[in-house]
MDAnalysis code that builds the backbone (N, CA, C; Angstrom):
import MDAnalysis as mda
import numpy as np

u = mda.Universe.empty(609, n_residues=203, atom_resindex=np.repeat(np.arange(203), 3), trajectory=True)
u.add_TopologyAttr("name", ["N", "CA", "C"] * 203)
u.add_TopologyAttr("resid", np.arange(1, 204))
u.add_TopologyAttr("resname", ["UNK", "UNK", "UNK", "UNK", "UNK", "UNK", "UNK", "UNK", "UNK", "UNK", "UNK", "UNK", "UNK", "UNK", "UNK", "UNK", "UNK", "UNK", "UNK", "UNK", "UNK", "UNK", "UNK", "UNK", "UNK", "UNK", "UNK", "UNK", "UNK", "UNK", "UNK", "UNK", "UNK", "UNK", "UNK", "UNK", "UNK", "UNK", "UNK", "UNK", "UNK", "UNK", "UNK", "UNK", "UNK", "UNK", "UNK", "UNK", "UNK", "UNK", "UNK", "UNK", "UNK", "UNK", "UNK", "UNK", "UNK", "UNK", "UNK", "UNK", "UNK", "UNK", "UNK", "UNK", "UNK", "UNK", "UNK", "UNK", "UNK", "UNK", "UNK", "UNK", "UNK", "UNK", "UNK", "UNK", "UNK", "UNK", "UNK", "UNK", "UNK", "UNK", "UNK", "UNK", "UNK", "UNK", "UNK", "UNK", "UNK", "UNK", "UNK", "UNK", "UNK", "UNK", "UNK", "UNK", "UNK", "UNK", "UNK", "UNK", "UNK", "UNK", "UNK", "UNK", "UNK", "UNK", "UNK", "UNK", "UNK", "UNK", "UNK", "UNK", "UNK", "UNK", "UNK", "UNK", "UNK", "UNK", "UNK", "UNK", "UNK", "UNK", "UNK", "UNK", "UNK", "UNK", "UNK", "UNK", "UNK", "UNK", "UNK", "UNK", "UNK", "UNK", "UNK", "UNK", "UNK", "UNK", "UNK", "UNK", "UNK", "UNK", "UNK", "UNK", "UNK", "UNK", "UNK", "UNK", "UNK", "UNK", "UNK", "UNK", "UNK", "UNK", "UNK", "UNK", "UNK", "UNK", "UNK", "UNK", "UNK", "UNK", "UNK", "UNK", "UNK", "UNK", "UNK", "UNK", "UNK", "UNK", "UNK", "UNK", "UNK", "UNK", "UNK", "UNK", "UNK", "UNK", "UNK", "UNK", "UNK", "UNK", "UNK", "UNK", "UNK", "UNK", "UNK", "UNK", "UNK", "UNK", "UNK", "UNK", "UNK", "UNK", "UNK", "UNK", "UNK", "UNK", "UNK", "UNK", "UNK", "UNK", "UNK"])
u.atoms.positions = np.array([
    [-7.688, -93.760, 135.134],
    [-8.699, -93.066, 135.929],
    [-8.082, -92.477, 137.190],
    [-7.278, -93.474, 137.927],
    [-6.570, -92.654, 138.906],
    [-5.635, -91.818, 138.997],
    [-4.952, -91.625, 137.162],
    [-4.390, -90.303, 137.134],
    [-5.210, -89.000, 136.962],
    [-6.084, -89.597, 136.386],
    [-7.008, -88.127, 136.127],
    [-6.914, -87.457, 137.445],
    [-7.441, -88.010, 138.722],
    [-7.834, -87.657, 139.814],
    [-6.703, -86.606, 141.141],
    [-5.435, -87.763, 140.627],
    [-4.178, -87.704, 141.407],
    [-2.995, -88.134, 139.727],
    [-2.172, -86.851, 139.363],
    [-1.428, -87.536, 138.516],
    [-0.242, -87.556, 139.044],
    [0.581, -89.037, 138.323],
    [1.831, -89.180, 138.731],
    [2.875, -87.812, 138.530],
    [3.331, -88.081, 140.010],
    [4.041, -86.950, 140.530],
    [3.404, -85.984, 141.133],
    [1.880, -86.005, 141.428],
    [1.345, -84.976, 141.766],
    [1.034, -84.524, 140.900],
    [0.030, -83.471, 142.115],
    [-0.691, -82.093, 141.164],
    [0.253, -80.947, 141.253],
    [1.691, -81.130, 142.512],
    [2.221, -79.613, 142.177],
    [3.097, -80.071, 141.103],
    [3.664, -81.650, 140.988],
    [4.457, -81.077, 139.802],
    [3.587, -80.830, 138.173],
    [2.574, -81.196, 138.371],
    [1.603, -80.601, 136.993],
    [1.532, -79.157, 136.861],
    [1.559, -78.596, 138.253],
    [1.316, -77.426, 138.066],
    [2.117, -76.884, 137.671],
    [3.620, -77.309, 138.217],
    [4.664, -76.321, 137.625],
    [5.672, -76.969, 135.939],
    [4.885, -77.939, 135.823],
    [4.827, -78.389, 134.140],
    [3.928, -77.211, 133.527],
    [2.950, -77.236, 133.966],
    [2.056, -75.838, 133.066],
    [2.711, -74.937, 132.880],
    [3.430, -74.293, 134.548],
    [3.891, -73.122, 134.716],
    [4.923, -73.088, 133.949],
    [5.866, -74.214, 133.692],
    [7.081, -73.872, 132.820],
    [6.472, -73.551, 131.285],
    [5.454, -74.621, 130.662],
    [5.011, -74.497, 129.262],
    [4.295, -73.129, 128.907],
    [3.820, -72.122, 130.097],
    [3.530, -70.667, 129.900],
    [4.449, -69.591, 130.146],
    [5.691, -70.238, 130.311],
    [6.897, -69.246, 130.550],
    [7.518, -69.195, 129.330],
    [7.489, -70.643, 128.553],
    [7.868, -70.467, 127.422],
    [7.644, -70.017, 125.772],
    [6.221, -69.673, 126.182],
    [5.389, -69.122, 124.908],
    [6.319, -68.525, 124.558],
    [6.485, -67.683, 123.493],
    [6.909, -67.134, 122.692],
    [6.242, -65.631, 122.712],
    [4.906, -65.631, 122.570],
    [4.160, -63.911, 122.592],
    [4.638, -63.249, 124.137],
    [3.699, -61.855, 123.495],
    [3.976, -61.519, 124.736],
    [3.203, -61.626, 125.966],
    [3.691, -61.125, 127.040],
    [2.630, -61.236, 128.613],
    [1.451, -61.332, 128.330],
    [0.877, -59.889, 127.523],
    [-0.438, -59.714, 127.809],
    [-1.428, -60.494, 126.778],
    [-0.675, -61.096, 125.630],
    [-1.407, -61.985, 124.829],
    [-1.596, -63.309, 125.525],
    [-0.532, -63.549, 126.399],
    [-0.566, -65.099, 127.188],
    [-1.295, -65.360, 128.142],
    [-1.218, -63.662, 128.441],
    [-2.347, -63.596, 129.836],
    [-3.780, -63.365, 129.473],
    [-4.276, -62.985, 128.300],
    [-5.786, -63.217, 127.593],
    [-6.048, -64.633, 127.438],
    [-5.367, -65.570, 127.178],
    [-5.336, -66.799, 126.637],
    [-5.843, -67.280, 127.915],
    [-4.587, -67.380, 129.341],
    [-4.907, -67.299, 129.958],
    [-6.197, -67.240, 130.953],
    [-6.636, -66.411, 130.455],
    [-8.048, -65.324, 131.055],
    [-9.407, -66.390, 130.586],
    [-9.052, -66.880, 129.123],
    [-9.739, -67.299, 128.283],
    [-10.001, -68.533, 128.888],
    [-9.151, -69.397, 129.342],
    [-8.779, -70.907, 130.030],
    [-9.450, -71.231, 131.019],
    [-9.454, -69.795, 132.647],
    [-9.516, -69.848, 133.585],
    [-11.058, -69.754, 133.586],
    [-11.618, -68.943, 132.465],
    [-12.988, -68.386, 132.601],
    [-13.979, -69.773, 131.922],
    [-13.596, -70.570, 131.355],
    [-13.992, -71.406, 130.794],
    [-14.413, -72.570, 131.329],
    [-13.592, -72.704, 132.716],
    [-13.319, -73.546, 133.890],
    [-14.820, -73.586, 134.701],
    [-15.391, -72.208, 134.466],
    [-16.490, -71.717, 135.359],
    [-17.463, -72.110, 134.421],
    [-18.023, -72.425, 133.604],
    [-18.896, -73.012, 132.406],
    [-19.165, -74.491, 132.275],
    [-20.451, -74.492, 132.384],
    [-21.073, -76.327, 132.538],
    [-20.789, -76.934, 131.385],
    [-19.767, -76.475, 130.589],
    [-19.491, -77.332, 128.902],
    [-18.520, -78.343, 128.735],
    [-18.910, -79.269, 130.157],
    [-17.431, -80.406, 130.167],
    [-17.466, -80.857, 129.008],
    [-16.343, -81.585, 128.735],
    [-15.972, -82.157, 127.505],
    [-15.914, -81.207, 126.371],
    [-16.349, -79.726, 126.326],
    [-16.159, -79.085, 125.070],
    [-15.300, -78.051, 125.818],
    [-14.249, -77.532, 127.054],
    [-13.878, -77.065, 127.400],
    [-12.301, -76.152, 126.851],
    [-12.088, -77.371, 125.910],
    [-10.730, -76.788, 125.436],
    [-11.288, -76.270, 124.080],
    [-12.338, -76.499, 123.053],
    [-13.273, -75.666, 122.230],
    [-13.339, -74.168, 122.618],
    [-14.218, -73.624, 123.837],
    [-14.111, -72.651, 124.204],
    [-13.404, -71.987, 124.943],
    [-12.695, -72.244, 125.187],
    [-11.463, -71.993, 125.542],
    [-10.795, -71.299, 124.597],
    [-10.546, -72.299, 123.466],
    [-9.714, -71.813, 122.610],
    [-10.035, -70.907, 121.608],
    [-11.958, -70.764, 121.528],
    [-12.607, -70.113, 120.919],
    [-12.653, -68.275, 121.430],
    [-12.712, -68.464, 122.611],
    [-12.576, -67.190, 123.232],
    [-11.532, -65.866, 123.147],
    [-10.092, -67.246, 123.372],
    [-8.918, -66.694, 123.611],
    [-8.606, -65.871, 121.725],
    [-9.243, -67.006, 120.773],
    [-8.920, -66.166, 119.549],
    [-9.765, -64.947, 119.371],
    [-10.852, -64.600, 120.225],
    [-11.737, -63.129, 120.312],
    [-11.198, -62.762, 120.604],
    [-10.689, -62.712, 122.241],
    [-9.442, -62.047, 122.486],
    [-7.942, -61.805, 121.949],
    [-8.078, -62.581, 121.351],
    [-6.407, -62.455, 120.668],
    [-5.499, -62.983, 121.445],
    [-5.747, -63.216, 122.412],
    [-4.900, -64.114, 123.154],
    [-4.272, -65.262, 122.386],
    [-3.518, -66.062, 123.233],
    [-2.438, -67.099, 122.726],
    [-3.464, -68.266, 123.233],
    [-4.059, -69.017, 122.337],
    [-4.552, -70.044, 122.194],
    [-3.838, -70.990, 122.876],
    [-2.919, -71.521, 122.817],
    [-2.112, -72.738, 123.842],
    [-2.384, -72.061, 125.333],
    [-2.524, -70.861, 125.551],
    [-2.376, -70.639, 127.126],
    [-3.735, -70.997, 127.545],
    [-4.368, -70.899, 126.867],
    [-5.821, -70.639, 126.914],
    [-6.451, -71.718, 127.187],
    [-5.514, -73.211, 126.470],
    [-5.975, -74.857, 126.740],
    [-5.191, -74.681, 127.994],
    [-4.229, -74.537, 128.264],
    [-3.323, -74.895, 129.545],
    [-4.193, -74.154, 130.677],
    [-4.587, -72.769, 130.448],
    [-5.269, -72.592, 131.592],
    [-7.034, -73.250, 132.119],
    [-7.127, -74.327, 131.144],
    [-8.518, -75.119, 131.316],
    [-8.270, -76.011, 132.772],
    [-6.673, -76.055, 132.689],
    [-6.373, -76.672, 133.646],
    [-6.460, -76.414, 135.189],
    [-6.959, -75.041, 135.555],
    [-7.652, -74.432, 136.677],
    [-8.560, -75.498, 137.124],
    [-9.466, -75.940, 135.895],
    [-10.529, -76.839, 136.804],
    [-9.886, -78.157, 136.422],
    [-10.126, -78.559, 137.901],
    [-9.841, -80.149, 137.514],
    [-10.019, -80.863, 139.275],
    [-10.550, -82.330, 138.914],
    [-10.944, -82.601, 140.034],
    [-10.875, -82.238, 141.424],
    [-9.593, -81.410, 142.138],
    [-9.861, -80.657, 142.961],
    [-10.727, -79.412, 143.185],
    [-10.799, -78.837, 141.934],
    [-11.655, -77.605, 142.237],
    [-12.475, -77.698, 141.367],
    [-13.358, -78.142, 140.485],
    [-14.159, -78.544, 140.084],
    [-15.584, -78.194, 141.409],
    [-15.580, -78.930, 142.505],
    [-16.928, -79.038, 143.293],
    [-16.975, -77.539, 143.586],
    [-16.191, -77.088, 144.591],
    [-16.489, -75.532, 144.370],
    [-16.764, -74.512, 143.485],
    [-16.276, -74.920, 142.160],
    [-16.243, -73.957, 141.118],
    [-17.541, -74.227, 140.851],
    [-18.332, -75.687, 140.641],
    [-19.881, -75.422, 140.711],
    [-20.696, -75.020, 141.415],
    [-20.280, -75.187, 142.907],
    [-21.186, -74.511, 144.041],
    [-21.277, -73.026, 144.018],
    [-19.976, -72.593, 143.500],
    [-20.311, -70.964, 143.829],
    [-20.621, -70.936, 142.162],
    [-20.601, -71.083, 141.112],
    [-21.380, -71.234, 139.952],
    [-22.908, -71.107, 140.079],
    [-23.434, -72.593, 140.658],
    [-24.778, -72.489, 140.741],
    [-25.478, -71.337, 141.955],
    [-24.720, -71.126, 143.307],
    [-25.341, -70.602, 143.941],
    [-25.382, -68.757, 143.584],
    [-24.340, -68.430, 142.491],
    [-24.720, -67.397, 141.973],
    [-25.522, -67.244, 140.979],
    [-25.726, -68.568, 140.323],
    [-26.751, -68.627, 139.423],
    [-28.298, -68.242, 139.857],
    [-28.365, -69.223, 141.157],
    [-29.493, -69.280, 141.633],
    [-30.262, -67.732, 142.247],
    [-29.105, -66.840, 142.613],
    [-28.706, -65.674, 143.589],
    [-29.364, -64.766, 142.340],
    [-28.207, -64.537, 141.091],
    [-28.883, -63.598, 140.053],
    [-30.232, -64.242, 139.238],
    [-30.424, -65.377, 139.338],
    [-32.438, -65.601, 138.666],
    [-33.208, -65.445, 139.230],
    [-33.149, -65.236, 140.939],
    [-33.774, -65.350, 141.739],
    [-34.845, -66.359, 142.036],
    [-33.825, -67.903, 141.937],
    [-34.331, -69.168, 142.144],
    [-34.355, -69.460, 143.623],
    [-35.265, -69.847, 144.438],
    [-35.577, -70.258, 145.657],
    [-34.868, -71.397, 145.861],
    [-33.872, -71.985, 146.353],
    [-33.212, -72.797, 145.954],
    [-32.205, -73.209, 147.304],
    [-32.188, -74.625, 147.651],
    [-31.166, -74.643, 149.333],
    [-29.823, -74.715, 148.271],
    [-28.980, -74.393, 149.184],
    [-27.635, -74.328, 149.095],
    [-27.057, -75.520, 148.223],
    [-27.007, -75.761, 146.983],
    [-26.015, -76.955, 146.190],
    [-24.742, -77.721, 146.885],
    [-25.488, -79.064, 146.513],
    [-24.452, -79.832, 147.464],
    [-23.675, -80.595, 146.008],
    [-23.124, -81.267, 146.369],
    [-21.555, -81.356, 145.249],
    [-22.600, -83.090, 145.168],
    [-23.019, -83.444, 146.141],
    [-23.843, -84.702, 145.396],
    [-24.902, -84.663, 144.459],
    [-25.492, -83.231, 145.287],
    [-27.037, -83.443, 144.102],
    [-26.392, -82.713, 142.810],
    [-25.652, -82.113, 142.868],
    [-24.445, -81.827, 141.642],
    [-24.325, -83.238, 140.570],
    [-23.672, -83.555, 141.312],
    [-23.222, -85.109, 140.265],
    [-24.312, -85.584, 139.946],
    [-25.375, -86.022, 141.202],
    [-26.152, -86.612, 140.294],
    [-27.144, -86.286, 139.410],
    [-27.200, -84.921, 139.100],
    [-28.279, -84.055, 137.948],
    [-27.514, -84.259, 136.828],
    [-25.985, -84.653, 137.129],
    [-25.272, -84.875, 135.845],
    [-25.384, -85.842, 135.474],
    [-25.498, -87.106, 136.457],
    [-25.411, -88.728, 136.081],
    [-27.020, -88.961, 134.918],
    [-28.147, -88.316, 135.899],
    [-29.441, -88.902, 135.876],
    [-29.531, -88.062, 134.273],
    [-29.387, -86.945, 134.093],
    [-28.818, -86.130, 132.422],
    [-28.399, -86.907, 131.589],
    [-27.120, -87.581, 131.816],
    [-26.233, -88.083, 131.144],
    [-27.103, -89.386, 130.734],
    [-27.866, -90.078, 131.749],
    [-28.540, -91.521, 131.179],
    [-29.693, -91.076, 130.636],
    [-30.205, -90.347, 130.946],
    [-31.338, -89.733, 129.772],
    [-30.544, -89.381, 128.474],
    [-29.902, -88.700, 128.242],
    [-28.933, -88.816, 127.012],
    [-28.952, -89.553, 126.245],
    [-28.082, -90.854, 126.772],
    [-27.513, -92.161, 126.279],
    [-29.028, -92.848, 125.876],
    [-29.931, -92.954, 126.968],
    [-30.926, -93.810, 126.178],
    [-31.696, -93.279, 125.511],
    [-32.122, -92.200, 125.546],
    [-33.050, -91.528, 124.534],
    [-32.323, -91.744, 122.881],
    [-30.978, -91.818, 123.034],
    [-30.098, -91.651, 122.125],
    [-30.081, -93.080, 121.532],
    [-29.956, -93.919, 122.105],
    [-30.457, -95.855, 121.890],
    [-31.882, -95.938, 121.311],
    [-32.593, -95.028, 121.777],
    [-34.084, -95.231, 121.413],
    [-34.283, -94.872, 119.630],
    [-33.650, -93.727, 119.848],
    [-33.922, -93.465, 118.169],
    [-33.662, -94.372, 117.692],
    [-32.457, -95.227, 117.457],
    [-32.256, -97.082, 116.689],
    [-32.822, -97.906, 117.120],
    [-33.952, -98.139, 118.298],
    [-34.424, -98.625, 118.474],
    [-36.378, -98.820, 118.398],
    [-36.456, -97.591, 118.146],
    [-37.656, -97.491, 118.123],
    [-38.588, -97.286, 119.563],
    [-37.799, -97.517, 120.569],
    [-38.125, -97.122, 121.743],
    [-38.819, -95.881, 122.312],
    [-40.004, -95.843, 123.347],
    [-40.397, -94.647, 123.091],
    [-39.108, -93.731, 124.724],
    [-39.159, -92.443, 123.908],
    [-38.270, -91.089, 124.913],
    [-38.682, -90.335, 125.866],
    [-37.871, -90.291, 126.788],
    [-38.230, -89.869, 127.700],
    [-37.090, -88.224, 128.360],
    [-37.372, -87.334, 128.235],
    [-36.345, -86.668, 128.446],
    [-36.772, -85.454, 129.886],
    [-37.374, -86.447, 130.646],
    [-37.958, -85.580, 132.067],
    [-37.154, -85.102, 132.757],
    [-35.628, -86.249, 132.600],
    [-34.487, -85.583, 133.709],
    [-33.626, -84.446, 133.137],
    [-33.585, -84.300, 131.648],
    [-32.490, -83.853, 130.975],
    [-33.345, -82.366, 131.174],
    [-34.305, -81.716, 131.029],
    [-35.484, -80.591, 131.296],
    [-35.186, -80.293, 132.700],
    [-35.370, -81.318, 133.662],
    [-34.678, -80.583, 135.396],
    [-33.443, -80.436, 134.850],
    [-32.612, -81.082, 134.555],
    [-31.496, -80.869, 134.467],
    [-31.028, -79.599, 133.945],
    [-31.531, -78.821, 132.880],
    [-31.547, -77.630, 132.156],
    [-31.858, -76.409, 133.384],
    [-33.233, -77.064, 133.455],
    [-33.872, -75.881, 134.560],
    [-32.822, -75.674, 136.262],
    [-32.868, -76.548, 136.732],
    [-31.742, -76.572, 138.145],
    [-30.012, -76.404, 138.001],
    [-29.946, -76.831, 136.889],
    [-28.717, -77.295, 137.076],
    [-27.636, -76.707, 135.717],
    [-28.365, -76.874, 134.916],
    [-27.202, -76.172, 133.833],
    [-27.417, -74.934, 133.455],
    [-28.745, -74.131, 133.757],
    [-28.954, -72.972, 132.953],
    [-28.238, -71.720, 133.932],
    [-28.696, -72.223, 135.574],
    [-27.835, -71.408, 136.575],
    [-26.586, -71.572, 136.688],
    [-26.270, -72.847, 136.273],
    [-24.563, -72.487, 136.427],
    [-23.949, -71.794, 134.810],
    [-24.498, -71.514, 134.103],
    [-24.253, -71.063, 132.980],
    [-24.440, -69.891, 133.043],
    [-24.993, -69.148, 133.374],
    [-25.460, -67.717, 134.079],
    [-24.545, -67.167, 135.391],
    [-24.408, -68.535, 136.003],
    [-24.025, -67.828, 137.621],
    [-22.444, -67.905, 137.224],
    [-22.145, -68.853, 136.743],
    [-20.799, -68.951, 136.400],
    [-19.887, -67.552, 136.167],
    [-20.674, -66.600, 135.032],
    [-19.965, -65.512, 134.208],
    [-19.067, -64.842, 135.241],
    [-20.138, -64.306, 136.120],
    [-19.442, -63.461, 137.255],
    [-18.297, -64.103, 137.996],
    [-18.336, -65.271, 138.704],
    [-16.969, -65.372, 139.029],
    [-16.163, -65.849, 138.256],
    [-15.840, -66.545, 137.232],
    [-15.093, -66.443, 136.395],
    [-14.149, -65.574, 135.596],
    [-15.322, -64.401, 135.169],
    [-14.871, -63.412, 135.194],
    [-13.786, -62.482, 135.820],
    [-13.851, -62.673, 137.365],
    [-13.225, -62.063, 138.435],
    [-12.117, -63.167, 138.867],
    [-12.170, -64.570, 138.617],
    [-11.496, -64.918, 138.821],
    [-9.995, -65.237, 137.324],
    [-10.739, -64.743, 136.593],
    [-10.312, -64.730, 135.263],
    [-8.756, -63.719, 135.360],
    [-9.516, -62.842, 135.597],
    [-9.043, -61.058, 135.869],
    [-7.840, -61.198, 136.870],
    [-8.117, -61.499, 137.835],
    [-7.099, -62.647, 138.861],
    [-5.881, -63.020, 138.126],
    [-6.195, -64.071, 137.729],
    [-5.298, -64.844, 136.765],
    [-4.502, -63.640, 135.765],
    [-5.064, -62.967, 135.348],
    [-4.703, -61.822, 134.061],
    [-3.394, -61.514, 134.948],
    [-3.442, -60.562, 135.879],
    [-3.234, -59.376, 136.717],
    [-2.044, -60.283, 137.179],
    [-2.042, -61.585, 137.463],
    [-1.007, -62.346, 138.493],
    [-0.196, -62.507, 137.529],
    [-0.072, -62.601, 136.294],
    [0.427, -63.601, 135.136],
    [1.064, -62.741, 134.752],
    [0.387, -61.861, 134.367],
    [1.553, -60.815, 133.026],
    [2.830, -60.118, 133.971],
    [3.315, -59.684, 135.327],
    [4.360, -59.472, 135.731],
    [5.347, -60.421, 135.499],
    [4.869, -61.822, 136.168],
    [5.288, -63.141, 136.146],
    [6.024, -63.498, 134.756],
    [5.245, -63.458, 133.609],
    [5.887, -63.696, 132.568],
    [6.586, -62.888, 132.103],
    [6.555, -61.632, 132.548],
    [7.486, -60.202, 132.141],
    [8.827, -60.556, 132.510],
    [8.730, -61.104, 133.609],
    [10.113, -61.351, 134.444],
    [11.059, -62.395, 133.819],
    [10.011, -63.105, 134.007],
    [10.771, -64.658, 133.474],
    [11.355, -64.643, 131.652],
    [10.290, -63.450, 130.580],
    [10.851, -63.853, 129.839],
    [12.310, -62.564, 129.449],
    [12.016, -61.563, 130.802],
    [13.326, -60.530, 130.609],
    [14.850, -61.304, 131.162],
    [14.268, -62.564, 132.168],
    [15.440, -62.812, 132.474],
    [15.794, -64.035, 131.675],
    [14.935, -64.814, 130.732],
    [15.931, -65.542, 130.030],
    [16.287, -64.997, 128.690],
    [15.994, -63.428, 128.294],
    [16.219, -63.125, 127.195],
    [18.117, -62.724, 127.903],
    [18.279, -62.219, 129.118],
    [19.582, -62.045, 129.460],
    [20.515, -62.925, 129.326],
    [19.786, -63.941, 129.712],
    [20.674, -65.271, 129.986],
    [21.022, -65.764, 128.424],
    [19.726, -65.624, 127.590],
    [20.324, -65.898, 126.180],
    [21.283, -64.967, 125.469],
    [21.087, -63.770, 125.993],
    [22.446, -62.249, 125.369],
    [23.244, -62.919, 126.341],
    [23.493, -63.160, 127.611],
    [24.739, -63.435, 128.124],
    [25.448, -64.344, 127.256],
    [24.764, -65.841, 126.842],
    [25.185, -66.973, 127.086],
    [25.748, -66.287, 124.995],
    [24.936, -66.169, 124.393],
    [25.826, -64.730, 122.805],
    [26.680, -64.655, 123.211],
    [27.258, -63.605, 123.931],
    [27.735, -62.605, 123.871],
    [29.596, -63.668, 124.419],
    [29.270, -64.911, 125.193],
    [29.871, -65.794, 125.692],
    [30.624, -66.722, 123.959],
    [29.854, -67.178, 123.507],
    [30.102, -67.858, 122.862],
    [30.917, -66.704, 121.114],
    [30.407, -65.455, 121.637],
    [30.411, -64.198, 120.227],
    [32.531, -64.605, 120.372],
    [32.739, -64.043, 121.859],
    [33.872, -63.749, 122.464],
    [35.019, -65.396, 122.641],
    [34.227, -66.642, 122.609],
    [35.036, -67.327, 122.573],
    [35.324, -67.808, 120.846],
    [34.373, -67.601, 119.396],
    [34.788, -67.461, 118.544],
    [35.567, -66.596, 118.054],
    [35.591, -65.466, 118.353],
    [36.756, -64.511, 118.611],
    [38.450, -65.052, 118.719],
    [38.577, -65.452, 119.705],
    [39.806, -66.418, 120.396],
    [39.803, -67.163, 119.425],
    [39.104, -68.202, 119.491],
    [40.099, -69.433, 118.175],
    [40.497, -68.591, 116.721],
    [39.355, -67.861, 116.524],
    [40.009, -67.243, 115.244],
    [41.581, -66.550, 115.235],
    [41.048, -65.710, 116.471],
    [42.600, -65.065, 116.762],
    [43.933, -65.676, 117.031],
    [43.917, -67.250, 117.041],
    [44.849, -68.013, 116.843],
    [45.555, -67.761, 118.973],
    [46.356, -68.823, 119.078],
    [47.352, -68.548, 120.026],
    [48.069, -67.563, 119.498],
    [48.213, -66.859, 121.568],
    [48.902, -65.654, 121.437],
    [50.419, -66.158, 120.809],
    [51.230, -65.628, 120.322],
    [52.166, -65.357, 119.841],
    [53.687, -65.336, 120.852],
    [54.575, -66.297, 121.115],
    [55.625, -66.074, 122.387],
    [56.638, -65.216, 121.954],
])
């Protein structure tokens, strides 16, 4: 649990674990950078736990590179997570034109908690015969998941686009300069099979 939050070594060296595993794709920029696009935008969407699903569902509309597309899910994650819902819901709230105070990152969680146990027991009840109750999971729809599902698109979107635009130079570079380094490191090894064949020079 406390790696989820804080992982060993940090979050920059996670980050630049990602960053190396998207340098090394294989496609090109702009397929890595849809994938990409696909990852970042997905981040902005109330579908925890099905995140690398659509993600990966998207990126194959796009044609994007599916692995970039899980790696870039990695945008959200407990640091940015609370913001990514606040400006989520408060654009949600902004384009339905819900009357609505400003979303706080508590009453956040807990529309998710009080959801989540309506869930679970309604879900006990069916084997039990128990009667259901699903009053919170209905606010929950109405306040809380339908605006951030809506409000989400737009910045995601833009922050998606972001991501696109930053990425594909980035990987242009990186994969022109290790395609050199791999013709150098040829062209090294072409020239020292050369030599042994050619035997010692001759006195």
């Amino acid at each position: 649990m406390l790696e989820f939050f804080w992982p060993r070594g940090g979050w920059g060296r996670a980050a630049r674990y990602i960053q190396h595993r998207l340098h090394r794709l294989p496609d090109p920029p702009e397929k890595i950078a849809r994938g990409i696009f696909a990852g970042v935008f997905t981040t902005f969407t109330p579908f925890y736990g099905m995140h690398f699903v659509v993600a990966g569902t998207l990126a194959w509309i796009l044609r994007g590179n599916i692995i970039a597309a899980l790696l870039g899910t990695f945008f959200g994650n407990p640091l940015t997570y609370v913001p990514i819902a606040i400006a989520s819901l408060r654009t949600g709230y902004w384009l339905l034109d819900i009357n609505r105070h400003e979303p706080h990152h508590r009453s956040i969680l807990a529309s998710f908690s009080y959801a989540s146990g309506d869930l679970w027991e309604n879900t006990v009840a069916w084997f039990t015969g128990a009667p259901t109750n699903w009053s919170n999971l209905h606010v929950f729809y109405d306040v809380v998941f339908y605006p951030y599902m809506i409000g989400g698109i737009l910045p995601g979107i833009v922050t998606g686009l972001v991501a696109y635009y930053l990425t594909v130079p980035l990987i242009r570079a990186y994969q022109n300069r290790r395609k050199g380094a791999l013709k150098a490191k040829l062209e090294a090894l072409r020239k020292k099979k050369e030599q042994a064949e050619s035997g010692p020079p001759s006195e």
